[in-house]
C-alpha positions, 0 to 999 in steps of 0.5 A, a space after each residue: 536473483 530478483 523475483 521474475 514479474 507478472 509480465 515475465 511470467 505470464 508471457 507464455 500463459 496458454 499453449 497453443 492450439 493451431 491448425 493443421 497446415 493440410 486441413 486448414 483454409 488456402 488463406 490461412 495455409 501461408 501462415 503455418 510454416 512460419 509458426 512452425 518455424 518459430 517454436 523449433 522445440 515445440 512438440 507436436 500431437 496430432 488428433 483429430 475433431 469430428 465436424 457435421 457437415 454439408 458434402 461440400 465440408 470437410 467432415 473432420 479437422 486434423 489439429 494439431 496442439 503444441 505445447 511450449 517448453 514451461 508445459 514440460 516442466 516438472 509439476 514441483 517446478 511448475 508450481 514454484 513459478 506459479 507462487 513466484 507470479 502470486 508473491 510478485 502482486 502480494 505486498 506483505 505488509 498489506 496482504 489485501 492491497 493486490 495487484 490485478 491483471 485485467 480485472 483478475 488475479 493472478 491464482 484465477 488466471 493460472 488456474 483457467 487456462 487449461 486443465 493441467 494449470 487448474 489441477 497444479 493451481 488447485 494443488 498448490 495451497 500458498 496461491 489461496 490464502 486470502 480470504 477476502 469478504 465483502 459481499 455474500 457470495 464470498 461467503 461461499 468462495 471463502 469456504 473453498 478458498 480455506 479448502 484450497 489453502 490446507 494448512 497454510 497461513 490465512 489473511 483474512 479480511 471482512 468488510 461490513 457496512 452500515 445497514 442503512 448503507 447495505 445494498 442486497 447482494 452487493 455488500 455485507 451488513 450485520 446479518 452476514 457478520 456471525 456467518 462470515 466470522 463462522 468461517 474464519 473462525 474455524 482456522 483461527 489457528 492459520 490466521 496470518 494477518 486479520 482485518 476487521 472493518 466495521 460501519 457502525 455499533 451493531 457490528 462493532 458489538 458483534 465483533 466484541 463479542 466475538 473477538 473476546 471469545 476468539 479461538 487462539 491465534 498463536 501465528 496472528 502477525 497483523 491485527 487491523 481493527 477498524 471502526 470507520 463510522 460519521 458520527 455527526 458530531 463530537 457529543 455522538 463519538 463520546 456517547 459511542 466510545 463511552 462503553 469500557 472496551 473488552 480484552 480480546 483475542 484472549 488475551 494471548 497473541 505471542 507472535 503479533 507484529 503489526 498492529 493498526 486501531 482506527 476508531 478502536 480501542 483496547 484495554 490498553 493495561 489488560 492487553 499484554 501481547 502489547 510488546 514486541 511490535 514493529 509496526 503501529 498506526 493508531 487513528 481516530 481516538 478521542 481524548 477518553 479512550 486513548 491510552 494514558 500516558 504511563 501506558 503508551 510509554 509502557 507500550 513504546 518501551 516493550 517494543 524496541 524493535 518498531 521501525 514504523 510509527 502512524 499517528 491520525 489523531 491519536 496517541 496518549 492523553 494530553 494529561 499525565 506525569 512522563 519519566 525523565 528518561 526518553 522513550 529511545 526508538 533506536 530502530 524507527 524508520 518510518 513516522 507518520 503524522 496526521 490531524 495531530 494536536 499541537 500541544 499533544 505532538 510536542 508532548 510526545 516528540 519531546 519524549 522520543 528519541 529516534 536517531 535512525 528515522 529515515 522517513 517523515 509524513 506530516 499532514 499538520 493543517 488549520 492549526 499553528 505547529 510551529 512550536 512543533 516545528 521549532 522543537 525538531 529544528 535544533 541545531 545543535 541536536 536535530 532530531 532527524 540527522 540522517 532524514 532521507 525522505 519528507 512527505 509533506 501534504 499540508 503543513 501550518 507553521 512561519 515560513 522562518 520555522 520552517 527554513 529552520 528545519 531545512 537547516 537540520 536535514 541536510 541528508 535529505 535526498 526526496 521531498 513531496 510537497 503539495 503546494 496547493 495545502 501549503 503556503 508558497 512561501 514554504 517553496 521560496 524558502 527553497 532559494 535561500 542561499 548559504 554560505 560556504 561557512 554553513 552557519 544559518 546567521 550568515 545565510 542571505 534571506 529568503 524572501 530578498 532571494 526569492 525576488 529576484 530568483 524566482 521570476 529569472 529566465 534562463 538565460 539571464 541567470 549565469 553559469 559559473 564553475 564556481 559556486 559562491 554559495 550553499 544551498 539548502 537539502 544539498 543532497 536533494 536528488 528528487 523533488 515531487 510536487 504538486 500547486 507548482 507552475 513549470 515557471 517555478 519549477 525552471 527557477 529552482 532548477 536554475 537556481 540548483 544548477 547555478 550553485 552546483 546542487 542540481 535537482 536530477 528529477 522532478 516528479 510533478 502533478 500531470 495536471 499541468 498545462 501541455 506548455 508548462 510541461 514542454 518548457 521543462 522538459 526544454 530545460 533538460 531536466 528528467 521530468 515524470 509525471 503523476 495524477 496527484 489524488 487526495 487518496 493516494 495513500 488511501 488505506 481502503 486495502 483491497 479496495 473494489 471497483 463496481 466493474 469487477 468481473 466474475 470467473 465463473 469456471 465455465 468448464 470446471 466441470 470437464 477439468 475437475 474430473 481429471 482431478 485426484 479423488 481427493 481434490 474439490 470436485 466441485 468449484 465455486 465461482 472464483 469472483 475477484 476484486 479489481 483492487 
């Protein structure tokens, strides 16, 4: 049974409060039968609140509270529901990336809106386990969040940035950063997942030292180190990575699954919780500090189970021996492909074996990477056999490359291509026509294709029951593009539709003209839509608006009182980040 929504349960968030048919203004009296009506299993307490007034006012108001039916549940259920609604804006693989409700989060609107809430909200450790620090006054709010929490897993999240960037009372700088890791600190032994993003070298030499004389972690799952800093020029990031990294965490996290490095490294020899990882991103390194090659296939090697694979210009070193034998990902799923060297790339590819990647993210510009290409498009033994998804946001290679590699991915079933960083010729190649025999030097050309097909109309590009050829990515059920007129988008629908391959959905860049959109949907095609962002995937987790709203527990006072002894008597603001 799935998990109910946000919407679902948060449908019936307050109960309701109103007033007495016989005390109630003439105007309003019309109104009450009707809401009596419609809640027929609603219990009803009547009291009574004493008004000052004039002779000609009523000295008193009869009120009536009303309870619904989720008021009567059984505390134990209650908050059941309550972690239902938390886990529904939680992603776990990014713990810090959460849904917000109006500004809010889920564990602050549940717990204001009534006392009974609060004190079940209160009690229920699972809703406070994120501890997110990026301004001072989370400081305080992450104390109370790990009395909250008790002895569930934390995910902790600091954000630190440069001093010259600093704004006081806005944001953490160095002199916050002992401070802040004080009070993780002091749970490490709860950590869950850790994020730790630094903007400059005074954080980063605090984090160094503090990371190597960690408290143990034994339940640490993610570990998410980022140095995120503009060094201006290549001789800057030299001159800062050249200090010998430390071993950190002491060197002993037995259950880590996921881990990220941008613009970290690691003792890679000395780290020997290196193993058994199913996930990795690792960005941002210069040729120096990457692992050598012996230590990236030892690394590759100790984690059999990996099923996602990131590389941002990173990965080993250009120089060194490899084993004959192929480094087999027999579980990969996911690879992701950015600002890669070509000669690198081709390295690594030519000494991994991945029959079961599913889904494919390059981001390849300004350089040449067709041999790249070329190499994962064989034939005879493709590299990706049961592709389903390729992400494509900028690619540099010949147009003939490509269209080689079209050839291998016949499972291929979603494409996204933003057109505006790709060659346009890269879409014509999506015309080319095959033939039954499915043999690539049968196939017609594409560019001769494209001429004529292209710039066809609808109505002159006849119907036929009975294709007389292939089309390249056969299984192709969803096409999202971006750089792409509605007239484009017509003729490849057309096109797909006269062959018997037909495209069900486009999704396609909303920036489009009103016309072009119409036009398509004229054609009958299941067309959505979407604000294409350079940021999309954006790995700023957690990321803050200036707008955020702060919860201020303006009547904790009165609500905390009805809490046991042993409960928080005194609640901080609960300030929350619109992510």
């Amino acid at each position: 049974m799935p998990a109910p929504t946000l919407a679902a349960i948060t449908a019936q968030l307050s109960p309701t409060l109103t007033l007495s048919p016989a005390r109630i203004h003439p105007s309003q009296a019309s109104r009450a039968p009707e809401q009596e009506a419609t809640h027929p299993t609603i219990l009803s307490t009547t009291f009574h609140i004493d008004c000052p007034g004039s002779s000609d006012e009523l000295s008193a108001m009869e009120v009536t509270q009303k309870t619904v039916p989720i008021q009567t549940l059984p505390v134990e259920l209650l908050s059941r529901i309550f972690l239902l609604g938390y886990s529904d804006g939680v992603d776990p693989a990014r713990p810090f990336k959460r849904k917000a409700i109006e500004g809010l989060n889920f564990e602050v609107i549940i717990s204001h809106v009534c006392s009974h809430w609060r004190g079940v909200a209160l009690r229920t450790p699972g809703l406070w386990t994120s501890l997110r620090m990026r301004k001072p006054s989370h400081l305080e709010r992450g104390k109370e969040f790990v009395k909250r929490s008790r002895y569930c897993l934390l995910d902790v999240m600091f954000d630190f940035v440069a001093r010259k960037d600093h704004i006081p009372g806005r944001t953490l700088c160095f002199d916050h950063f002992h401070e802040a890791f004080d009070i993780a600190e002091a749970h490490a032994m709860r950590w869950r997942s850790l994020l730790l993003r630094l903007c400059d070298l005074e954080c980063k030499g605090g984090a160094r030292a503090r990371l190597h004389g960690c408290a143990p972690v034994p339940m640490l799952q993610s570990l998410q180190l980022w140095h995120l800093e503009d060094w201006g020029t290549s001789q800057n990031l030299f001159v800062a990575t050249a200090k010998p990294p430390v071993q950190i965490l002491n060197n002993d996290v037995p259950s880590l699954k996921n881990l990220s490095l941008v613009g970290v490294n690691l003792a890679w020899s000395q780290e020997h919780y290196l193993a058994d990882l199913e996930q990795i991103e690792f960005a941002l390194h210069s040729e120096g500090v990457r692992p050598s090659v012996k230590e990236w296939e030892e690394l590759l090697r100790a984690s059999p189970n990996l099923w996602r694979l990131s590389l941002h210009y990173s990965g080993p070193r250009v120089e060194g021996a490899w084993t004959a034998s192929p480094i087999p990902l027999a579980h990969l799923s996911v690879l992701s492909l950015t600002d890669m060297d070509p000669t690198l790339l081709c390295s690594v590819m030519q000494h991994l074996t991945m029959p079961t990647l599913r889904t494919l993210e390059m981001e390849l510009p300004e350089q040449d990477f067709t041999a790249f290409v070329d190499l994962i498009s064989d034939a005879q033994a493709p590299y990706f056999p049961i592709l389903d998804d390729l992400h494509i946001s900028a690619l540099d290679c010949s147009v003939e490359s490509w269209g080689r590699f079209l050839r291998t991915i016949p499972k291929l079933s979603y494409l996204e291509a933003d057109f505006r960083r790709i060659e346009h010729d890269f879409f014509d190649e999506l015309f080319t026509k095959t033939t039954h025999s499915d043999e690539p030097e049968a196939s017609t050309s594409a560019a001769e294709q494209n001429k004529a097909t292209t710039h066809t109309s609808l109505d002159s590009v006849p119907e036929s029951s009975n294709p007389f050829y292939n089309v390249l990515l056969p299984r192709l059920r969803v096409l999202k593009v971006a750089g792409l007129s509605a007239q484009n988008l017509l003729a490849y629908v057309t096109f797909r539709k006269t062959a018997g391959y037909p495209v069900p959905r486009l999704v396609v860049h909303d920036k489009m003209g009103i016309d072009d959109m119409n036009a398509l949907q004229e054609a009958r095609v299941d067309v959505e839509y979407y604000q294409y962002s350079d940021d999309d995937d954006d790995d700023e987790e957690g990321e803050e608006e200036d707008g955020e709203e702060e919860d201020c527990d303006e009547a904790g006072g009165e609500e905390d009182e009805a809490l046991e002894d042993g409960d928080e008597a005194e609640v901080v603001d609960d300030e929350v980040e619109e992510n």
